[in-house]
N, C-alpha and C positions, 0 to 999 in steps of 0.2 A: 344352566341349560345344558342340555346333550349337544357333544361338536357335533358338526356332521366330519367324520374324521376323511382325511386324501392321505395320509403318508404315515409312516412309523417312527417314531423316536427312542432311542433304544440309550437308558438312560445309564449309565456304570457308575456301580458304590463298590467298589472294591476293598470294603473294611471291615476290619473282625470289631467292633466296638470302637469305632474310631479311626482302630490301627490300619498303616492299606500293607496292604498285601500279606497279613497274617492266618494260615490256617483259613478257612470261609471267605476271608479277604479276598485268596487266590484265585477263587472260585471264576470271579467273572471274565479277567485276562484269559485263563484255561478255556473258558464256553466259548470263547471269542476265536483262542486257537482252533479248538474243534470244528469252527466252523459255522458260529453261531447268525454272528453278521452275515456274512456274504450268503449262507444258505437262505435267511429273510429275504435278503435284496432279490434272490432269483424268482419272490414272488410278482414281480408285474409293479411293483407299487415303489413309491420314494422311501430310503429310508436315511436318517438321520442320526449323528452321534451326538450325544453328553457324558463328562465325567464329573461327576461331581466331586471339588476340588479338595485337597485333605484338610485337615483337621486337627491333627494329632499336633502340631507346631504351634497351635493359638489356643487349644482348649486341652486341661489336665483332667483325667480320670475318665472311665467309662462312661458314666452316667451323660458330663458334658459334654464329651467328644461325642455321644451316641447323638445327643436332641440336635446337635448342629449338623448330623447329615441327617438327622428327619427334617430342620427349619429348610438344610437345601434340597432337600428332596422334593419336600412340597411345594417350592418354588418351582422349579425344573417341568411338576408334574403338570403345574398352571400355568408353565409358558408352553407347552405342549398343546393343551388343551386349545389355548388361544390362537395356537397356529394350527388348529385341526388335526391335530399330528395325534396318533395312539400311542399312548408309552408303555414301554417293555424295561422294567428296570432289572437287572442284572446284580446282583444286591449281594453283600457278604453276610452278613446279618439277616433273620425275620424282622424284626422290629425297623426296616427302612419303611415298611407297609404300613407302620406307623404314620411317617410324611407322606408318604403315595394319599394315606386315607385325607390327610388334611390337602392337600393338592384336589382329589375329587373332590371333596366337600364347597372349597371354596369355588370349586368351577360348578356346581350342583346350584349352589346358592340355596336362594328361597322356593326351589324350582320345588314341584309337590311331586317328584319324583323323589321314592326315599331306597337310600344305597342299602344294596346287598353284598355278602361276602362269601365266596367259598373258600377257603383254607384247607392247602392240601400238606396235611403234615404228619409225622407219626407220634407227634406231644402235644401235651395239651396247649402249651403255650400262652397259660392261663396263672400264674403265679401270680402274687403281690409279692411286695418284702416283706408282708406279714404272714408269709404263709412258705417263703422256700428257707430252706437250711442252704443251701451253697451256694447262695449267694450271685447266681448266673444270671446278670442282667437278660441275656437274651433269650429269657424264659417267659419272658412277663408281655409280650408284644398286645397279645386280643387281653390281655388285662386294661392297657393303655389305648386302648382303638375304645374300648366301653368305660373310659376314664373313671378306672377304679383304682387308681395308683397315678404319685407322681401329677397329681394335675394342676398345680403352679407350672412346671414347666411343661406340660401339655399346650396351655394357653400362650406359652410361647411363640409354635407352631404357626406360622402365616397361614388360616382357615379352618384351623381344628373345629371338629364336630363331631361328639361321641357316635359312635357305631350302636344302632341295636343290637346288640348281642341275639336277638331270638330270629335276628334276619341272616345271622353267620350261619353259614351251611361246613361244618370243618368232617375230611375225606382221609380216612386213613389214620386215624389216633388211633393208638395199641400201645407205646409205649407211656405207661404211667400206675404209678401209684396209687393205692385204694383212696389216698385223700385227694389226691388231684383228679379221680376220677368222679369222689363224690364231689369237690367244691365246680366243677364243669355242668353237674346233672341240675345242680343245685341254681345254675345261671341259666339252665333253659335256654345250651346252648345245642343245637341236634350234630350230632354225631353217624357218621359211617364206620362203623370201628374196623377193622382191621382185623386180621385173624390169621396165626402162623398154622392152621390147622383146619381150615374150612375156607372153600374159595371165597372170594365175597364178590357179587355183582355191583361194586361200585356204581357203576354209572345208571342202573335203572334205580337202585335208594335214591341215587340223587336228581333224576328226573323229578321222583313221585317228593322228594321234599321242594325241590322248587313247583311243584303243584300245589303242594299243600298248605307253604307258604304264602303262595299266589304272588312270585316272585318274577312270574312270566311276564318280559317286558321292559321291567325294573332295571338302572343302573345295577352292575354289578363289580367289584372289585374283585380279580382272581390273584391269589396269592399259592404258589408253590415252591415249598419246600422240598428240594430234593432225597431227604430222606423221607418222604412219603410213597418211592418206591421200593419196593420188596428186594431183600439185599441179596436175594437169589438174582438180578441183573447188577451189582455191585454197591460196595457202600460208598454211598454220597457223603459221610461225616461218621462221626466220631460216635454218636449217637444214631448208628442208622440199626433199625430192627426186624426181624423176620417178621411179615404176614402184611405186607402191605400192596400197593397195585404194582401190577405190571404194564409195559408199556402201551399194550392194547386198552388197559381199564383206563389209562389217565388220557389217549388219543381220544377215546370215547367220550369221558367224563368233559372233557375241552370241547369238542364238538358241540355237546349239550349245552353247556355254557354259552357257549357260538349261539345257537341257534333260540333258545327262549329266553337268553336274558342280554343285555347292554353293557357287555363289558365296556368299563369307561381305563382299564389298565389292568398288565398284567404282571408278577415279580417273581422273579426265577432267584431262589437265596440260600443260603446254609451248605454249598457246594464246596468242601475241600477233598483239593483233585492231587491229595499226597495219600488217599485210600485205594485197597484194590478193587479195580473193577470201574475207576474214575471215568475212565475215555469212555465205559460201557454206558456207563450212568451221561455223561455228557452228549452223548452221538444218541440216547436213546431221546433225553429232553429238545433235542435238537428239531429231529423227528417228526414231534407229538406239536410242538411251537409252531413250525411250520405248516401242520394240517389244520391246527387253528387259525393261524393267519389268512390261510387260502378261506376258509370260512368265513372269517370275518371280512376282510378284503370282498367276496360275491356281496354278501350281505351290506357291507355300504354301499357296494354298485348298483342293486338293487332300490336301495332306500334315494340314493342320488336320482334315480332315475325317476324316483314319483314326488320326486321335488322335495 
């Protein structure tokens, strides 16, 4: 079932594959310096910390250090949920969204509400190991949400539940390759592409796809990736690419979200704050969080109010 949420839980994964505080790792301490926390709290509402504890001490290699901050993530997400509390995980990695996904899932239950996803990134983040050359675990994330890879240790996960791929709404892809372009069209997954050369109205595609999905209503899981804004306001990573949203398109695009669908959680990930432009990029995610929260925030006060 949907909580009726009262307070905020703001969950820290501070790790690059395991590792804390490496590269992306960095990412969530830095949001935090900027500002991240205390700007939430000045919304009217409770809000709550978790860290989720490391890792790299008990488990060897990427793969296994990676599933055990997904098995505690999704834990984290369903003690949240329980306590009506909305979670905001602060992630080194994409693929924490992984656990976040099984944390909804398990709070969702047999509910006949079925979870949506927007994904704001500039990759596809759509790999197998049978399909990337380098090998970069944190490519494969909505590979592993639509349990096409890896799925013995999926079922690890305390509540996994594959994602429909055709309910992911992903905002901002432009960086990728003609095979990773076709193996994405090929999963009928809908796309807002990006473009370093023509504006894009992000936020009305993405109205008119949650129309056309008939997603109005629907849990929703929001996941952003901070290189899904345009590196003309700074680059978020290592991998960040010309033609993506500005801070006005991703305020807008979050609002939307707010308002016709159920976000059940949201993941701010991929952020190393050793590139130029980092505090711009941080102070702008900062911002855009905050005018969703205030959104969200009316909008339970609203729902509270009619019982």
């Amino acid at each position: 079932m949907i909580p009726k949420f009262r307070s905020i839980t703001i969950i820290s994964s501070p790790y690059h594959v395991g590792i804390p505080q490496v590269a992306v790792g960095a990412g969530p301490a830095h949001l935090k310096l900027r500002g991240l926390v205390s700007t939430i709290r000045k919304r009217g509402i409770e809000v709550g910390e978790v860290e989720i504890p490391p890792v790299h001490d008990q488990f060897e290699g990427d793969i296994a250090r990676s599933f055990e901050v997904f098995r505690r993530t999704a834990i984290s997400i369903r003690r949240a949920h329980e306590q009506a509390s909305f979670p905001i995980v602060i992630a080194g990695n994409c693929s924490s969204s992984v656990g976040v996904l099984a944390g909804i899932s398990a709070t969702l239950g047999d509910s006949d509400k079925t979870l949506a996803c927007a994904w704001f990134d500039a990759h596809d983040d759509f790999n197998t190991p049978d399909t990337i050359t380098s090998g970069y675990f944190d490519s494969m994330p909505i590979a592993m949400m639509g349990n096409l890879c890896f799925k013995s240790m999926l079922a690890t996960i305390p509540g996994y539940s594959p994602l429909d791929l055709k309910r992911l709404i992903h905002v901002g892809m432009r960086d990728v390759n003609e095979i990773e372009r076709q193996h994405v069209e090929e999963a009928g997954i809908s796309v807002i592409w990006g473009n370093p050369r023509v504006k894009v109205d992000f936020n009305k595609h993405l109205a008119a796809m949650i129309a056309d999905k008939k997603l109005e209503s629907q849990p929703s899981l929001v996941h952003l990736d901070l290189d899904s804004f345009d590196t003309s306001i700074g680059k978020a990573n290592r991998f960040a690419a010309p033609g993506g949203l500005q801070e006005a398109d991703m305020r807008e695009c979050l609002l939307t979200l707010a308002e016709k669908t159920v976000p059940m959680s949201a993941t701010i990930a991929s952020f190393d704050p050793s590139f130029e432009g980092a505090d711009a990029i941080a102070d702008a995610i900062i911002r855009c969080v905050s005018v969703f929260v205030d959104s969200l925030v009316a909008k339970w006060k609203i729902l509270d109010t009619q019982g």
